[in-house]
MARMARDO-56840 format. One line per field, with one value per residue (C-alpha): chain; y, z, x; residue in three letters. Coordinates in nm, 3 decimals, always signed. Each point is the difference from the previous one (the first is absolute). Layout:
<bafis>
unit: (A:...)
yy: (Y:...)
zz: (Z:...)
xx: (X:...)
code: (ALA:...)
</bafis>
This chain:
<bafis>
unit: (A:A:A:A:A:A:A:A:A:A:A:A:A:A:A:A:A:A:A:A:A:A:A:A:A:A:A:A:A:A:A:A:A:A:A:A:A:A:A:A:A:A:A:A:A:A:A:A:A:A:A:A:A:A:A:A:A:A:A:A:A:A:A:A:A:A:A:A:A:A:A:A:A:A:A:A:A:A:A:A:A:A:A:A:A:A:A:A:A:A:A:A:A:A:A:A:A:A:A:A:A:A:A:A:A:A:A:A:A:A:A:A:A:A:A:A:A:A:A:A:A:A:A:A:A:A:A:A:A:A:A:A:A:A:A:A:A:A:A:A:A:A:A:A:A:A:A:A:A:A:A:A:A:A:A:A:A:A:A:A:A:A:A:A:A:A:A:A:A:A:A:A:A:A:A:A:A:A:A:A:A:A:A:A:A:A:A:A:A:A:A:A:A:A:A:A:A:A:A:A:A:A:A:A:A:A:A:A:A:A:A:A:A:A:A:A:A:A:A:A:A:A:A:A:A:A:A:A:A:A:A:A:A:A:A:A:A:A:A:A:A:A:A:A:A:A:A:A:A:A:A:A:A:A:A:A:A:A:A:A:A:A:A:A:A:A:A:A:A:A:A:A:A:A:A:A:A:A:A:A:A:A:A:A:A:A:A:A:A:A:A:A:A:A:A:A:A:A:A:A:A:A:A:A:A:A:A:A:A:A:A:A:A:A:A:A:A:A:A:A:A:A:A:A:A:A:A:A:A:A:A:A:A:A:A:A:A:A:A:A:A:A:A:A:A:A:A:A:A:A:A:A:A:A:A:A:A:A:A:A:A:A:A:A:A:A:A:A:A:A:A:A:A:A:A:A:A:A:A:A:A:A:A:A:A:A:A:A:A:A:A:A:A:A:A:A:A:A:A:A:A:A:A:A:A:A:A:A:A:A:A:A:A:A:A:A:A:A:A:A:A:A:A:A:A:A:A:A:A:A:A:A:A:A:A:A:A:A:A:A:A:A:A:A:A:A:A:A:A:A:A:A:A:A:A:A:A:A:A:A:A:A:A:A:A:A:A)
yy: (+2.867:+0.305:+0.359:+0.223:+0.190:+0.311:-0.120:-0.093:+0.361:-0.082:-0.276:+0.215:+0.234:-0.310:-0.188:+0.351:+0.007:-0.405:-0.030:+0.013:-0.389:-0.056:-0.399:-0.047:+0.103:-0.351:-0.106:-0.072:-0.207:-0.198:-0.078:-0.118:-0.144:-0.298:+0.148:-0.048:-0.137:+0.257:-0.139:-0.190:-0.306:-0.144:-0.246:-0.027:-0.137:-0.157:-0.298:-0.100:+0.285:-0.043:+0.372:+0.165:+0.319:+0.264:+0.185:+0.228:+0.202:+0.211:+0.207:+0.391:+0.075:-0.291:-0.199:-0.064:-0.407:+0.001:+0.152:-0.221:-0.306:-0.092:-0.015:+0.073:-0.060:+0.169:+0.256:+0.047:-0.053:+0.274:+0.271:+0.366:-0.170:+0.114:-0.202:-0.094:-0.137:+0.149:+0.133:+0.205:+0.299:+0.212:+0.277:-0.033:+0.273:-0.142:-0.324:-0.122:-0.296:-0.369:-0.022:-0.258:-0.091:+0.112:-0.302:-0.395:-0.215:-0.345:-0.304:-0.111:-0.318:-0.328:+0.185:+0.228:+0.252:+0.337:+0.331:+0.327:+0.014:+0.352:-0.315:-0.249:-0.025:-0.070:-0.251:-0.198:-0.060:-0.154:-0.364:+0.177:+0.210:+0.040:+0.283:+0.094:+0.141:+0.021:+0.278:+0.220:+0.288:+0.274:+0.368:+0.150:+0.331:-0.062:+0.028:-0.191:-0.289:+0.031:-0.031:-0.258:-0.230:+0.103:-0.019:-0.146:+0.328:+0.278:+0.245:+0.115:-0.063:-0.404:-0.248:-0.134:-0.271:-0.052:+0.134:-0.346:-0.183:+0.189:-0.096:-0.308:-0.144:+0.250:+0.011:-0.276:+0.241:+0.247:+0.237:+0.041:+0.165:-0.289:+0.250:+0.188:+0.241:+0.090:+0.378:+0.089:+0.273:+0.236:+0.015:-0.111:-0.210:+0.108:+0.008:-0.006:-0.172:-0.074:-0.346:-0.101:+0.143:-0.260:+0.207:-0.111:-0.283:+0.128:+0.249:-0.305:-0.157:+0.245:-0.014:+0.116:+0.214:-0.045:+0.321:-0.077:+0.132:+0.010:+0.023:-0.184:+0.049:+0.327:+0.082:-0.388:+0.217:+0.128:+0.365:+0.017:+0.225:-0.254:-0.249:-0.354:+0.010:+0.336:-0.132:-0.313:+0.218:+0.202:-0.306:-0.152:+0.326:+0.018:-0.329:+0.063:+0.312:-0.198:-0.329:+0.274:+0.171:-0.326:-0.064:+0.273:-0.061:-0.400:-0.182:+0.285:-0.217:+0.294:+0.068:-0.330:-0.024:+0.284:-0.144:-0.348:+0.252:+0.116:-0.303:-0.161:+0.310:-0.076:-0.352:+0.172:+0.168:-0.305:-0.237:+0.253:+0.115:-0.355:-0.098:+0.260:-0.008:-0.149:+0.030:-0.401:-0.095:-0.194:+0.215:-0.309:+0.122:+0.367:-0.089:-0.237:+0.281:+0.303:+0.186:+0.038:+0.147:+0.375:-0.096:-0.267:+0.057:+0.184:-0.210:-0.293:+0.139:+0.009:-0.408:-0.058:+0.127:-0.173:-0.342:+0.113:+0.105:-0.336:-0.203:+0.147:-0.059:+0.312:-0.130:+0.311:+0.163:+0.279:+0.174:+0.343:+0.253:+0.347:+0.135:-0.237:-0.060:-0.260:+0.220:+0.023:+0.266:+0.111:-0.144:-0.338:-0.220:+0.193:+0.084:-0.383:-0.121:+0.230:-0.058:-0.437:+0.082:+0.153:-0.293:-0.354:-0.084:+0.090:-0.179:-0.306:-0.046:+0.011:-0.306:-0.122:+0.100:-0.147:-0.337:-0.040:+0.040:-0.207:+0.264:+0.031:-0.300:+0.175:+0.403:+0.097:+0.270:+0.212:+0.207:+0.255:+0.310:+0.130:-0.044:-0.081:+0.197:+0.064:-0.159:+0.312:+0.309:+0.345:+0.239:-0.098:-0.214:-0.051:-0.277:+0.136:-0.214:-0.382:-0.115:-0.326:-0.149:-0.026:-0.198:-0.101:-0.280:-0.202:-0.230:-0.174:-0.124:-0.274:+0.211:-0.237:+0.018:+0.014:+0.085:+0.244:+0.104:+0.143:+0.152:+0.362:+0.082:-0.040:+0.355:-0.045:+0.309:-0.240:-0.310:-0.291:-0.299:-0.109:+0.393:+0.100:+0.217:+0.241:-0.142:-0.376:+0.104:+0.081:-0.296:-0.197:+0.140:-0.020:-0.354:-0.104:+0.212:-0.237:+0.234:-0.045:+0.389:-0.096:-0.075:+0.320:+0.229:+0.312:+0.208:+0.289:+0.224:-0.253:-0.314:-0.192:+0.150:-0.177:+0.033:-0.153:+0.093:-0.349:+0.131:+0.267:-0.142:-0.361:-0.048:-0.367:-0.181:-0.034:-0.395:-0.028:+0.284:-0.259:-0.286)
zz: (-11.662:+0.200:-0.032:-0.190:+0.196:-0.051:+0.242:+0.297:+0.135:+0.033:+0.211:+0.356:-0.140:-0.124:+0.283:+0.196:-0.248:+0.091:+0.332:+0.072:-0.138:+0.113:+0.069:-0.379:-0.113:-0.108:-0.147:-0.349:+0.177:+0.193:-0.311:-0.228:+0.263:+0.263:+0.400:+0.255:+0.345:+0.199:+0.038:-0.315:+0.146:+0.244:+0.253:+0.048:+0.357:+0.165:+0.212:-0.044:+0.100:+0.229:-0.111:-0.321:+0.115:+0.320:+0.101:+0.286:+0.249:+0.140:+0.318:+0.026:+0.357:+0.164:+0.174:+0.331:+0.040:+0.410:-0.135:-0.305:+0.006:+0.349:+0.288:+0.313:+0.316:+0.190:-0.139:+0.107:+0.354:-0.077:-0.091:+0.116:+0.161:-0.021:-0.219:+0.141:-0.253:-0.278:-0.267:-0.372:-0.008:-0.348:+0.207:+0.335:+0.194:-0.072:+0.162:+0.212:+0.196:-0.145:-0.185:-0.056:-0.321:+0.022:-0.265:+0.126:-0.168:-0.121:-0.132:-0.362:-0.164:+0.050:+0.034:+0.272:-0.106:+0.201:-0.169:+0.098:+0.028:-0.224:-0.338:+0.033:-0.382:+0.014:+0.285:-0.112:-0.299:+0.309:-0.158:-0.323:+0.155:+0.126:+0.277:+0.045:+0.352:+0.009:-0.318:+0.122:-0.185:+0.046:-0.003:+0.195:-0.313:-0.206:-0.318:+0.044:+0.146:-0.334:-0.176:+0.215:-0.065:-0.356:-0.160:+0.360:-0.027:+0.250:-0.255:-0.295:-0.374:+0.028:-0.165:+0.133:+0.055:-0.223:-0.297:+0.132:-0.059:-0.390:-0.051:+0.080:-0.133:-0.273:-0.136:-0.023:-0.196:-0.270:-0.005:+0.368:+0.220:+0.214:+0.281:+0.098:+0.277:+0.116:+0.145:+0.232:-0.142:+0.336:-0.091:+0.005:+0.269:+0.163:-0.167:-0.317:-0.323:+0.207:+0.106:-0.366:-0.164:-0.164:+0.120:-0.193:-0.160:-0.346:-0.057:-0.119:+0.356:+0.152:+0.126:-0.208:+0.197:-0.054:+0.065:+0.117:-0.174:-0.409:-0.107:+0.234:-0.227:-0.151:-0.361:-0.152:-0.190:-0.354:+0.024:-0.138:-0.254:-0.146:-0.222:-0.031:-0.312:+0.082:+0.358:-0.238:-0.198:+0.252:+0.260:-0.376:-0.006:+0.370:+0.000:-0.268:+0.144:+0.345:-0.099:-0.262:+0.325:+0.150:-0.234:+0.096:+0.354:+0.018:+0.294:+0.208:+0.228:+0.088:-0.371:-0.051:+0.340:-0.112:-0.357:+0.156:+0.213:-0.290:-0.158:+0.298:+0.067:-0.374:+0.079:+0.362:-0.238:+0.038:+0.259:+0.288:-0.042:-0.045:+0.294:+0.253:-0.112:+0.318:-0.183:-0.174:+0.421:+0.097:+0.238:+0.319:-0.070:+0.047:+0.277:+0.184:-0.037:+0.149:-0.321:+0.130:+0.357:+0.022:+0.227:-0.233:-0.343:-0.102:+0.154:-0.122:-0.366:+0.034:+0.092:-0.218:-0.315:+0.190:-0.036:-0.385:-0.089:+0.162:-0.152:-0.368:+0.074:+0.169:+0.278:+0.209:+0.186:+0.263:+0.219:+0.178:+0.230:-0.019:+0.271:+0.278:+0.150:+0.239:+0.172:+0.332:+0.174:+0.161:+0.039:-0.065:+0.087:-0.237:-0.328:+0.039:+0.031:-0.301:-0.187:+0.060:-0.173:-0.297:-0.042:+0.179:-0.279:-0.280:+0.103:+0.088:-0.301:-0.221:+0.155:+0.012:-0.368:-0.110:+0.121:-0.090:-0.374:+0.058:-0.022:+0.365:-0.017:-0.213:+0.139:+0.313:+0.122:+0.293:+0.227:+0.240:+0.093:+0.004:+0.401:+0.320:+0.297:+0.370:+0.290:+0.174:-0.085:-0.129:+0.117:+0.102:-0.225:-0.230:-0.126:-0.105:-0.267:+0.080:-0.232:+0.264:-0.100:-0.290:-0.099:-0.406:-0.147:-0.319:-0.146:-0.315:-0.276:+0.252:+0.307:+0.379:+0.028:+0.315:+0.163:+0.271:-0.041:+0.305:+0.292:+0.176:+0.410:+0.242:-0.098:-0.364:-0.032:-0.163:-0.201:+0.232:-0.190:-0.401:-0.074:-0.389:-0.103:-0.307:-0.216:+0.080:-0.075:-0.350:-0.045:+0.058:-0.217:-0.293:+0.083:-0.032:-0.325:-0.134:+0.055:+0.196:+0.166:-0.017:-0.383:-0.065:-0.070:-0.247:-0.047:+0.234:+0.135:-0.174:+0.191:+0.000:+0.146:+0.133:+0.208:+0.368:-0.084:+0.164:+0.107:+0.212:+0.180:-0.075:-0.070:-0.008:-0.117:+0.341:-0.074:+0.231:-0.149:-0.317:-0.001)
xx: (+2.560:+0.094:-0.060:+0.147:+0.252:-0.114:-0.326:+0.227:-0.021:-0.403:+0.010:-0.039:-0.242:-0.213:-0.019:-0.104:-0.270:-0.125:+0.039:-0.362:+0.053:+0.338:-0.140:-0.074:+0.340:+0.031:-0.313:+0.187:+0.252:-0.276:-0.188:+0.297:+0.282:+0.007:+0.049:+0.271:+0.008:+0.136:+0.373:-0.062:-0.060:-0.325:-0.010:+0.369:+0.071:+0.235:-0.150:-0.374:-0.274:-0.299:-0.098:-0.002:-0.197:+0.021:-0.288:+0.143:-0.288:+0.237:-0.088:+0.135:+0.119:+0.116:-0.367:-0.001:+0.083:-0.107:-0.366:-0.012:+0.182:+0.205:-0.223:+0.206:-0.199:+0.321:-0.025:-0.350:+0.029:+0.260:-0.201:+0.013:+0.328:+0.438:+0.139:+0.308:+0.214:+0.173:-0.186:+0.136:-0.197:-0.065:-0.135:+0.169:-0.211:-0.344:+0.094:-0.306:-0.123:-0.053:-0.291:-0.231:-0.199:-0.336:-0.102:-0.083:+0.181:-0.197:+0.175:-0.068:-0.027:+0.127:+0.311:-0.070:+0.155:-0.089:-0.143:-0.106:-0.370:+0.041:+0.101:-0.307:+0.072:+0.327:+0.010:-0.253:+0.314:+0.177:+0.100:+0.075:+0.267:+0.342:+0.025:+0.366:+0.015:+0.359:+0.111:+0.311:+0.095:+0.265:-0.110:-0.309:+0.007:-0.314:+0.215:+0.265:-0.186:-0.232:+0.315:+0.127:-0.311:-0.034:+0.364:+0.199:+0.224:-0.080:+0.152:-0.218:+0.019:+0.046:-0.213:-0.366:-0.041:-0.239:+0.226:+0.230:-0.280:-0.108:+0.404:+0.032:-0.313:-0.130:-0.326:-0.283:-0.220:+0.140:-0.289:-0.007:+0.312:+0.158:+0.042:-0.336:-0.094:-0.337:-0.041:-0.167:-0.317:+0.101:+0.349:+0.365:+0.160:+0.289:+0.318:-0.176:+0.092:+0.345:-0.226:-0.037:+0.336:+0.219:+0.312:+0.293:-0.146:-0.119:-0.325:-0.202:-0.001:-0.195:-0.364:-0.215:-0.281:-0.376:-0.221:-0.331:-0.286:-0.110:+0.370:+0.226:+0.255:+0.093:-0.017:-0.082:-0.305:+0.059:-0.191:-0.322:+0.091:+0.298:-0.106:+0.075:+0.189:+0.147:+0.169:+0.139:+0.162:+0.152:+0.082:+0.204:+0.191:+0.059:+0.130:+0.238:+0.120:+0.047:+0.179:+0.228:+0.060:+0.121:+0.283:+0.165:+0.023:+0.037:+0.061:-0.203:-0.246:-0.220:-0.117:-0.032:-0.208:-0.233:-0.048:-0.114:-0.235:-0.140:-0.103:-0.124:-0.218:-0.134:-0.097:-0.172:-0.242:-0.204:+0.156:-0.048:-0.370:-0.109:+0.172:-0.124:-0.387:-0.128:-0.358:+0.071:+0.021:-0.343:-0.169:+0.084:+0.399:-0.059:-0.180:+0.294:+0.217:-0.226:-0.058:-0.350:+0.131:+0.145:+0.239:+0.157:-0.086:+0.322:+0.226:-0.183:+0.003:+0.357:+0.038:-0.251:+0.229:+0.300:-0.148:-0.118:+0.366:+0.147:-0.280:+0.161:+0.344:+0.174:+0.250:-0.042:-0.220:-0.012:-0.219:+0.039:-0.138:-0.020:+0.278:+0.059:-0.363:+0.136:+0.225:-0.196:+0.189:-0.339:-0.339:+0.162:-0.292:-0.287:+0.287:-0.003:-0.338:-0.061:+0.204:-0.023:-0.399:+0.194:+0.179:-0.028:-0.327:+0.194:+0.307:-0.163:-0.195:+0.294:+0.138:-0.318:-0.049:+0.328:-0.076:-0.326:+0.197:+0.264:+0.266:+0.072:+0.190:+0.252:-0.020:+0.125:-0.218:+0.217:-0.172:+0.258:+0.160:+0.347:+0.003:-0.155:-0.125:+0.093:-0.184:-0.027:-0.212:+0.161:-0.212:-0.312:-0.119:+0.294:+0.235:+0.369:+0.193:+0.159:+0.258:+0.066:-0.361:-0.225:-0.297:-0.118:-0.156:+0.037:-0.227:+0.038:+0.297:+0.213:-0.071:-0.095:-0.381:-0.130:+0.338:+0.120:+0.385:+0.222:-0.093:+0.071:+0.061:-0.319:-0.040:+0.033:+0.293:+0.280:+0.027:+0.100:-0.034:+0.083:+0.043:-0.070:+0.233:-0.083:+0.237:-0.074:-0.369:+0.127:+0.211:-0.303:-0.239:+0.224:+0.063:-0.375:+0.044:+0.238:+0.350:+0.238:+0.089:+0.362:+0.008:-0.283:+0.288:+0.058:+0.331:-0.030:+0.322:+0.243:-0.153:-0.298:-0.274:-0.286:-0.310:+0.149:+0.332:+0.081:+0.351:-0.079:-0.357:+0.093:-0.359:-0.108:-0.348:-0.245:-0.064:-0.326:-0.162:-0.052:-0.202)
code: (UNK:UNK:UNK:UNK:UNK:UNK:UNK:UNK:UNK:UNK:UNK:UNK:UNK:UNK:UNK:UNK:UNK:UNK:UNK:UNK:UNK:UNK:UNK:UNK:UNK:UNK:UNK:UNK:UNK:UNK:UNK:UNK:UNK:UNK:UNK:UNK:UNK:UNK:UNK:UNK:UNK:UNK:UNK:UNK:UNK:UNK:UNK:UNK:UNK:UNK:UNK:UNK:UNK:UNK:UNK:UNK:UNK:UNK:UNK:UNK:UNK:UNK:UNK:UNK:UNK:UNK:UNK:UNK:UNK:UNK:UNK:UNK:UNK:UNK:UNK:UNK:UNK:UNK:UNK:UNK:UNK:UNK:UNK:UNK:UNK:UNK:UNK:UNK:UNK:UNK:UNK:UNK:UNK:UNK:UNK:UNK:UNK:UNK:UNK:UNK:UNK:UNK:UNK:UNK:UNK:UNK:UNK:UNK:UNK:UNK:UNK:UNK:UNK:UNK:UNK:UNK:UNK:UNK:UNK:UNK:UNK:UNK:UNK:UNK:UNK:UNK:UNK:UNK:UNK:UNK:UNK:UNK:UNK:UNK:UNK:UNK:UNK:UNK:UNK:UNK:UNK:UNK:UNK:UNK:UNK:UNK:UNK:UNK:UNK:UNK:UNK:UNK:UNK:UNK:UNK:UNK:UNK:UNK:UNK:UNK:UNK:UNK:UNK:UNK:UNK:UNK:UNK:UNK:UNK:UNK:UNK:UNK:UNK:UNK:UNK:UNK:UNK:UNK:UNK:UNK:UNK:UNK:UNK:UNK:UNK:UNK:UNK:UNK:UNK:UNK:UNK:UNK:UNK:UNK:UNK:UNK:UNK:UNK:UNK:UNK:UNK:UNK:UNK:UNK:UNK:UNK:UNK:UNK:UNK:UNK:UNK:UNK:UNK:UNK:UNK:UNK:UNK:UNK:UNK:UNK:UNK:UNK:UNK:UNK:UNK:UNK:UNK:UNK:UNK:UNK:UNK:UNK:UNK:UNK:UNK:UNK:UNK:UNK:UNK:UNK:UNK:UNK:UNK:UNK:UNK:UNK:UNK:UNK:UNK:UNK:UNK:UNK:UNK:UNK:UNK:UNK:UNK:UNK:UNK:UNK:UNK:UNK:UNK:UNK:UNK:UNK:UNK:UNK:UNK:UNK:UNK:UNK:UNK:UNK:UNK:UNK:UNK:UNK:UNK:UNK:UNK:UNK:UNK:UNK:UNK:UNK:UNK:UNK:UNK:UNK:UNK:UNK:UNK:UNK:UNK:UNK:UNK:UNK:UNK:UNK:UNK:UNK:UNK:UNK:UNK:UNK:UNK:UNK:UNK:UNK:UNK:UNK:UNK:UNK:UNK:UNK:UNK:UNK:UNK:UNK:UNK:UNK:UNK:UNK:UNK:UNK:UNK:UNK:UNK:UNK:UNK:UNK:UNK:UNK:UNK:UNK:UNK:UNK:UNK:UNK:UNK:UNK:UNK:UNK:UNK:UNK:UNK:UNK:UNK:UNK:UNK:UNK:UNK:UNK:UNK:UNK:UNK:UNK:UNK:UNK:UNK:UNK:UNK:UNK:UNK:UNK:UNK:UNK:UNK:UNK:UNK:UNK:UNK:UNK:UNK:UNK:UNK:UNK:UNK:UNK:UNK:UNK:UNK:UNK:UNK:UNK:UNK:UNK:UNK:UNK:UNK:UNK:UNK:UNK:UNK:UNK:UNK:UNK:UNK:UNK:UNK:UNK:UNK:UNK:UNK:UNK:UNK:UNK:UNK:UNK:UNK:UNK:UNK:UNK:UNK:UNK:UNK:UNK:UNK:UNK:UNK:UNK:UNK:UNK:UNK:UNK:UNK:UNK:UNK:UNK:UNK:UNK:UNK:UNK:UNK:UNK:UNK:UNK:UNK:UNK:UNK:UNK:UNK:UNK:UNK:UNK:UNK:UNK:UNK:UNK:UNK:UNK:UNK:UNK:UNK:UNK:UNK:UNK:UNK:UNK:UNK:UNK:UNK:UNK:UNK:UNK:UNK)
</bafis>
């Protein structure tokens, strides 16, 4: 039944009273009425999937593939050195010498793959993994490479690709958001929410951000002083007033978008805290992933709810860093070697983690940066930006274990060999997803919009990448 008329003019001032419990708007609607997948509709692909979940460890700044991940023995017998090739400079002034690695490099595994001595951790994943050496991307700005790698537009206000992902397949789990992302405690990353936003696509497709801490999401608690049967009553009313208020704007996706917020924030209440209370994990797990360590505890918190939230059916999953840690303008060698503690444990034990559960065969965990840097030091003890070379690594859901893709110039400045393109990267992620990026299309600007916008990259699937 709806409201009385007269109470319309109360809405705004009611819900200015409530939001200290803005997630329980729709506690009514939760306990009397069946959820929605996201789109309305779960699991719909368009070939057969060898993923149905993302977890994506992605690394602020652009890290350093000739210190991490592409040895280049040129490049130390280089060092101190002219280069005398061509090279794109960010900061053209601080150009310096070649510069060597200061890290050995150790082959892994049956594989023998090579790693930086800085991720024991990780290279001891070495037949679990596929190490792209060869990922191209086209702008050396910090925020529109973010947005290149995030939404494959350099412009802002464009879907995530993670958003593509909440569209195309919806939800596995309706008191859990599809699409969530894990903050970092010491603050934003650059570009902000922009690497999360659905853009155009509808409100409901965007990530949904964890805090950590006691309340990683705001207002899911009813007050203290508000009790039960008083916050039914007014969630009843509120609901009234708020589906009354839809009929007279129908059609309008937004309101729609923030009502399905609502009641999905209801159904949080008790999804999310159960899902983040690490304190059910056997001591052994804490351990794997350095919750006992200093240095690796919060970022191991962090993958430890990523494989909890995957485990109960959210498709995904994103991790950030405060600012851009990785970008190593200055004191390249000891930002990385710090900052490889903080994470290489963490990292590795979700994979580890994963598999040990028998979900790894169906998550693709992607670990990588928006670009690349040069071989030569800015400064003196610097790397500037590289958009010609890139290193990440994916392990898991129909991914090559154990495989090494393209190859970059003796000094590792350019891609030289099966080049990765951002937009082919895409394409083939959403193929082991089950979608085809050429058929993943929503009406945008009077044509159908899409994450590779195959007519203007003519983005294509990278075959070998798959197994």
């Amino acid at each position: 039944m709806s409201p009385d008329p007269q109470f319309r003019q109360n809405r705004r001032a009611f819900l200015g009273r409530t939001t200290g419990a803005l997630g329980t708007m729709a506690l009514a609607h939760l306990l009397g009425t069946e959820g929605r997948a996201a789109d309305g509709t779960a699991g719909r692909t368009h070939h057969p999937a060898t993923a149905d979940a993302v977890i994506c460890l992605f690394q602020h700044g652009g890290p350093s593939q000739v210190d991490l991940f592409d040895p280049k023995p040129e490049l130390t017998r280089l060092d101190g050195k002219p280069y005398s090739g061509d090279l794109e400079i960010h900061f053209p002034g601080q150009r310096g010498n070649c510069l060597a690695s200061p890290f050995q490099f150790q082959r892994r595994g049956q594989s023998g793959m090579e790693f930086s001595e800085v991720l024991p951790q990780i290279g001891s994943l070495a037949d679990e993994l596929t190490l792209v050496r060869s990922v191209t991307t086209t702008s050396v700005d910090h925020e529109s490479a973010l947005r290149l790698i995030h939404s494959g537009k350099f412009q802002a206000g464009y879907p995530t690709w993670g958003s593509w992902v909440m569209y195309g397949l919806g939800t596995a789990n309706r008191n859990l958001p599809a699409y969530v992302v894990l903050t970092d405690p010491g603050g934003m990353p650059v570009d902000s929410v922009r690497n999360w936003t659905s853009g155009w696509l509808p409100a409901t497709y965007s990530g949904t951000p964890f805090r950590p801490g006691k309340t990683p999401v705001p207002n899911l608690v009813t007050p203290a002083d508000v009790s039960p049967d008083a916050r039914l009553r007014q969630l009843r009313l509120l609901e009234a007033w708020n589906r009354d208020h839809q009929t007279q704007y129908p059609g309008n996706a937004e309101l729609e978008a923030r009502i399905q917020q609502f009641e999905i924030a209801a159904r949080m209440q008790t999804a999310v805290p159960e899902a983040l209370d690490l304190s059910t994990e056997p001591e052994h797990i804490k351990r794997l992933y350095g919750l006992d360590n200093p240095a690796t505890a919060e970022y191991g918190t962090r993958c430890l709810m990523a494989r909890r939230l995957v485990e109960r059916g959210v498709r995904f999953v994103q991790l950030f860093l405060a600012g851009q840690p990785w970008d190593t303008h200055s004191n390249n060698a000891a930002s990385l070697k710090s900052l490889c503690a903080r994470i290489d444990g963490p990292s590795a034990a979700l994979v580890r983690d994963l598999k040990q559960r028998g979900l790894l065969e169906r998550t693709v965990v992607l670990w990588g940066g928006e670009f690349g840097r040069l071989p030569v030091s800015q400064g003196k003890d610097g790397r500037d930006h590289n958009r010609h070379a890139n290193s990440l690594w994916l392990a898991g859901g129909g991914f090559r274990r154990g495989y090494v893709h393209g190859a970059t110039d003796a000094v590792g400045y350019a891609a030289v060999q099966d080049p990765v393109s951002v937009h082919n990267l895409h394409a083939t992620l959403l193929h082991a997803l089950g979608l085809d990026h050429t058929r993943l299309t929503y009406p945008h600007d009077g044509r159908p919009g899409s994450l590779t916008d195959i007519a203007i990259t003519k983005a294509q699937v990278e075959p070998k990448l798959l197994a």
